[in-house]
C-alpha positions in Angstrom: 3.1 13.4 28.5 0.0 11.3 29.5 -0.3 9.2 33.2 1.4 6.3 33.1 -0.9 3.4 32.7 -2.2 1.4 34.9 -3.0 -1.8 32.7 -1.2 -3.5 29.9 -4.2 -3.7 27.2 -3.7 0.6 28.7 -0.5 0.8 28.4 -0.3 -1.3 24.5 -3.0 1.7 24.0 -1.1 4.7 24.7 1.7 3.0 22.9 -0.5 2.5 20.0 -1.8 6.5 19.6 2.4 7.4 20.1 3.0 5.4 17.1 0.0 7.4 14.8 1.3 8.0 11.8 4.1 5.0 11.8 4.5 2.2 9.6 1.8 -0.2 10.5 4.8 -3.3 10.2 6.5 -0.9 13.2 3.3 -0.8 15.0 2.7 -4.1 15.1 6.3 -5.4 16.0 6.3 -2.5 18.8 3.0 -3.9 20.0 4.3 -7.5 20.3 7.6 -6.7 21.5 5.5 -4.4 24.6 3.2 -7.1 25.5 6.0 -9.5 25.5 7.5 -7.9 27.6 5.0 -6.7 30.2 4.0 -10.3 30.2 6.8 -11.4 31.3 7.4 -9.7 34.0 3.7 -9.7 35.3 4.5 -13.8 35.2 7.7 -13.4 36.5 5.9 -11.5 39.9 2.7 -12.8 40.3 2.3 -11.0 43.7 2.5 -7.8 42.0 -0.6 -6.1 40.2 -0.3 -4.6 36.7 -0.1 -1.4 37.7 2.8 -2.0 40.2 4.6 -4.3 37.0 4.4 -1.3 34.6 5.6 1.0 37.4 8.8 -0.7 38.2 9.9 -1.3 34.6 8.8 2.1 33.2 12.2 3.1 34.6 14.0 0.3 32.5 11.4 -0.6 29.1 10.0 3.1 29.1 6.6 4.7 29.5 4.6 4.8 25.9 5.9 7.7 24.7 9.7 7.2 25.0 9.5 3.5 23.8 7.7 4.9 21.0 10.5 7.4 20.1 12.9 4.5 20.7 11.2 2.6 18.1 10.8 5.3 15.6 15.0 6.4 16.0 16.1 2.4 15.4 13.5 1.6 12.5 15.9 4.7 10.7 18.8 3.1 12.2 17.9 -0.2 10.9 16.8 0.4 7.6 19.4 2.4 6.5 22.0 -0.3 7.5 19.8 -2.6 5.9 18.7 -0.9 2.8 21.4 -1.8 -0.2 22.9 0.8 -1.7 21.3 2.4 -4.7 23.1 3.7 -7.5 23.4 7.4 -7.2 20.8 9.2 -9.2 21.7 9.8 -13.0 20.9 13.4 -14.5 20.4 12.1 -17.9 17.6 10.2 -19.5 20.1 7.4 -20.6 21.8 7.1 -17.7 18.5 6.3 -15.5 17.1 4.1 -18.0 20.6 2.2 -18.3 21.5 2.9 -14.7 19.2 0.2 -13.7 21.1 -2.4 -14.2 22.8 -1.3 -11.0 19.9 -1.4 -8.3 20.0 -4.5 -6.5 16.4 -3.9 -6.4 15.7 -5.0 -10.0 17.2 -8.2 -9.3 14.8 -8.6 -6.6 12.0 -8.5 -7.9 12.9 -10.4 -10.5 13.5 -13.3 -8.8 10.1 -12.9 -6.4 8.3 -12.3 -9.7 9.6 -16.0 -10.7 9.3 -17.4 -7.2 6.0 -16.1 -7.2 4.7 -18.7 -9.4 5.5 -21.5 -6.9 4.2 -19.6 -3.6 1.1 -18.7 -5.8 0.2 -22.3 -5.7 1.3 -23.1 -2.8 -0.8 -20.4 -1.5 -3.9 -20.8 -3.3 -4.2 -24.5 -3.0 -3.8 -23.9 0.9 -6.8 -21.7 1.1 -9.2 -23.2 -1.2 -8.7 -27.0 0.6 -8.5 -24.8 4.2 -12.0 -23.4 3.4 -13.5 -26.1 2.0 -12.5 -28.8 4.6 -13.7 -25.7 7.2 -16.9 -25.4 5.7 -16.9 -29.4 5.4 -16.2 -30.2 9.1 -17.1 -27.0 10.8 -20.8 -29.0 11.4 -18.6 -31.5 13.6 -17.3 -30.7 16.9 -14.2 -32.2 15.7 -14.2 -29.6 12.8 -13.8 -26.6 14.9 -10.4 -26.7 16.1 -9.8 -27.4 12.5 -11.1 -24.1 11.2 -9.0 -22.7 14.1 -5.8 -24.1 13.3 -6.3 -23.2 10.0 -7.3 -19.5 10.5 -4.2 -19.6 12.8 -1.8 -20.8 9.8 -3.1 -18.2 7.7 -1.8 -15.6 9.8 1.5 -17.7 10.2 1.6 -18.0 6.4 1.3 -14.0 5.9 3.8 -13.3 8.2 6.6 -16.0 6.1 5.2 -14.3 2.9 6.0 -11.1 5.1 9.4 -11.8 5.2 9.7 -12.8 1.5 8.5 -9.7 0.7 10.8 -7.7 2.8 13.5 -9.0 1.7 13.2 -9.1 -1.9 11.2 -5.8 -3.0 12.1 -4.0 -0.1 8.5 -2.7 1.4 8.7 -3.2 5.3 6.7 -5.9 6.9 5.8 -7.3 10.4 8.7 -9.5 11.8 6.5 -10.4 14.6 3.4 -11.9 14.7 -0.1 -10.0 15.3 -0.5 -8.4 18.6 -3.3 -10.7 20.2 -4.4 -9.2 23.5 -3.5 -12.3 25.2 -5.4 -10.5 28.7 -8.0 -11.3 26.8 -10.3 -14.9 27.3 -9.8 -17.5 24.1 -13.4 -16.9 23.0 -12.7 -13.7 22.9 -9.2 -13.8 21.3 -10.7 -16.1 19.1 -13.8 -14.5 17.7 -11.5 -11.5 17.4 -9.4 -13.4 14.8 -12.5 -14.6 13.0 -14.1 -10.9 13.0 -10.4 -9.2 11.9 -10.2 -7.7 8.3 -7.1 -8.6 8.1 -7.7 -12.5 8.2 -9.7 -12.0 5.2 -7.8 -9.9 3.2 -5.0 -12.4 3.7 -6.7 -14.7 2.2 -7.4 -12.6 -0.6 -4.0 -12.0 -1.2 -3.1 -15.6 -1.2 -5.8 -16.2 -3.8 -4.4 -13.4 -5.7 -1.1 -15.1 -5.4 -1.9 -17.8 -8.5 -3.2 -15.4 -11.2 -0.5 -12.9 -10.1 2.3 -15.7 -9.9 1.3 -17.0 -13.5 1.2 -13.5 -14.5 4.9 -12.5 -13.5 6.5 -15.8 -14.7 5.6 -15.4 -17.9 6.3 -11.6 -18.3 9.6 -12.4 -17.1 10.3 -15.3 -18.7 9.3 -14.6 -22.2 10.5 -10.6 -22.3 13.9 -12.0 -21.0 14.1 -14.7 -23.2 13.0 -12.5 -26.2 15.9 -9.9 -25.6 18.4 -12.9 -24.9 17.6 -14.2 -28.4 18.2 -10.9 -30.0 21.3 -10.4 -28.5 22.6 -13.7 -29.2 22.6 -12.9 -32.9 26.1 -12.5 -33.7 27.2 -15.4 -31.9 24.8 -17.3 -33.9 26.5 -15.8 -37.0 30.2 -17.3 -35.6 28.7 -20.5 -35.0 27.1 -20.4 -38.7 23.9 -19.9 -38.5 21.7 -19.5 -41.7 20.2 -16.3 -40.9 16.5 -18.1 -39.9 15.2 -17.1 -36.7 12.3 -18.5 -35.1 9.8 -16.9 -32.2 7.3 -19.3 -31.0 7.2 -21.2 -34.2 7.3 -17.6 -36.3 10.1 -16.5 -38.2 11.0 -13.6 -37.5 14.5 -12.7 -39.5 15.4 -14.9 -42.6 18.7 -13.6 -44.2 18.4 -10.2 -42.8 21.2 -7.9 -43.7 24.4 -6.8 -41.6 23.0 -3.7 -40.3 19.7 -5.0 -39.6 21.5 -7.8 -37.3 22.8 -5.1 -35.6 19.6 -3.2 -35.2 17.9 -6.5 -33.4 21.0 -6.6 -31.3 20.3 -3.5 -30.3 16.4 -3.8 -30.0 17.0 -6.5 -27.8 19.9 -4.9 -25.8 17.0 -1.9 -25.0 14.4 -4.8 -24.4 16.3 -6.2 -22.1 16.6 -3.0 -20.0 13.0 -2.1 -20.6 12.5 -5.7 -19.2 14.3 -4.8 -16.0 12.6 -1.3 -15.1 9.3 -3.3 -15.6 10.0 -5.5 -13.1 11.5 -3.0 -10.8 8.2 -1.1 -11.2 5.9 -4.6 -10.6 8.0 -5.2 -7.2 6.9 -1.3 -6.3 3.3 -2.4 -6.5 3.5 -6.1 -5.1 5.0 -4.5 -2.0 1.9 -2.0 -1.8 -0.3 -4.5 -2.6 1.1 -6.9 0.0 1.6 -4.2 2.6 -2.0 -3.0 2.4 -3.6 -6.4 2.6 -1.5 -8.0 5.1 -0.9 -5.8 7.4 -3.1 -2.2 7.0 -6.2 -3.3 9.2 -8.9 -0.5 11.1 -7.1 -1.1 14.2 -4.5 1.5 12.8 -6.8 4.0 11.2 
């Protein structure tokens, strides 16, 4: 085990190397949560010098090490209490194509890959009017505490979308914000948020966002409506209809036979589940994609 340190921006260090290997999300809520907390107390006695803070509560917080063990054993804790249950795994070919109608997963991604149309514009029109007014006023003196509030939001923003994630496709993100070195002076802090990857890539993401959102909408909305159509067949025959069915101003069955009802019925039926493994499989890659440019930065390589 290594001397305890002496400093916090020391002691946030060590705590960062103890955590190699972790989830970045982890590492950056364990970095918050430690700073925080040193913070605190430093503020709390202002007669006592760092090294004297991080001696007396490395008996109660921990030294580096341990809280880093602490952190590792309740992220299992957590996430297995959190994790919905999945539907045990199907021997069969069928029975894991069929079987996923029964991960809440699917549903999650479903409904982010339809939300995702209305945070993509959200999103997009934040950054392209952030920037430009940025560029626009960053001449004025008034303009820079513009381009600093909105660098700021950005990082507020990735840390809601964060969340979103999270929650609906399951990847593990920050539910803290970025660890700032607040020992640091604001120029310093400052320039560090203008020089971060991470601030850019965000800002990639969010303009990925739109092209992305427009994308998943309409994969889910036409393959699902496609599949609901075919189903809906034989209710159609109950209600009367004619036999004429129309796609997007095609027609696509005009007085088909019994059995070849039946087979569109069934063509949508496997549509339909087709449907739902492919956005089970999209939400697998949004969450990489999200994870890798909003919170993977060279501070953790």
């Amino acid at each position: 085990m290594s001397s305890l340190p002496t400093t916090i921006p020391d002691y946030l260090e060590q705590l960062r190397r103890a955590l190699a290997g972790a989830d970045p999300a982890l590492v950056q809520d364990a970095l918050y949560d430690a700073e925080e907390y040193l913070r605190s107390e430093l503020a709390e006695n202002p007669k006592k010098s760092e090294a004297e803070v991080i001696a007396s509560v490395a008996g109660s917080y921990g030294a580096p090490e341990e809280v880093a063990d602490i952190y590792r054993d309740t992220e299992v804790k957590v996430q297995t209490a959190l994790r919905p249950p999945t539907p045990a795994p199907r021997g069969s070919a069928p029975g894991r194509f069929f079987g996923v109608i029964a991960d809440p997963r699917t549903y999650g991604a479903l409904f982010y890959m339809l939300l995702a149309l209305a945070t993509g514009i959200f999103y997009f029109t934040w950054v392209v009017t952030g920037v430009s007014m940025s560029a626009g006023l960053a001449v004025l003196i008034i303009g820079i505490p513009f381009v600093i509030l909105y660098f700021g939001s950005v990082r507020l923003l990735s840390l809601v979308e964060g969340r979103i994630v999270e929650v609906m496709l399951g990847e593990r993100m920050p539910r803290r914000p970025l660890y700032s070195e607040r020992g640091k002076p604001w120029l310093q802090r400052i320039w560090a948020m203008f020089t971060d990857p991470r601030t850019w890539s965000t800002q990639l993401y969010f303009l990925l966002m739109l092209p992305l959102g427009i994308a998943y909408s309409s994969i889910v909305v036409t393959l699902l409506s496609v599949s609901a159509a075919f189903i809906a067949l034989p209710i159609s025959l109950v209600l009367g209809f004619n036999g004429n069915l129309f796609v997007d101003g095609y027609q696509v069955l005009d007085q088909f036979a019994w059995w070849e009802w039946i087979a569109a019925v069934l063509g949508g039926v496997l549509l339909l589940f087709a449907t739902l493994h492919l956005a089970r499989g999209i939400g697998r890659l949004h969450g990489l994609l999200a994870k890798h440019l909003l919170v993977k930065s060279a501070q953790y390589q």
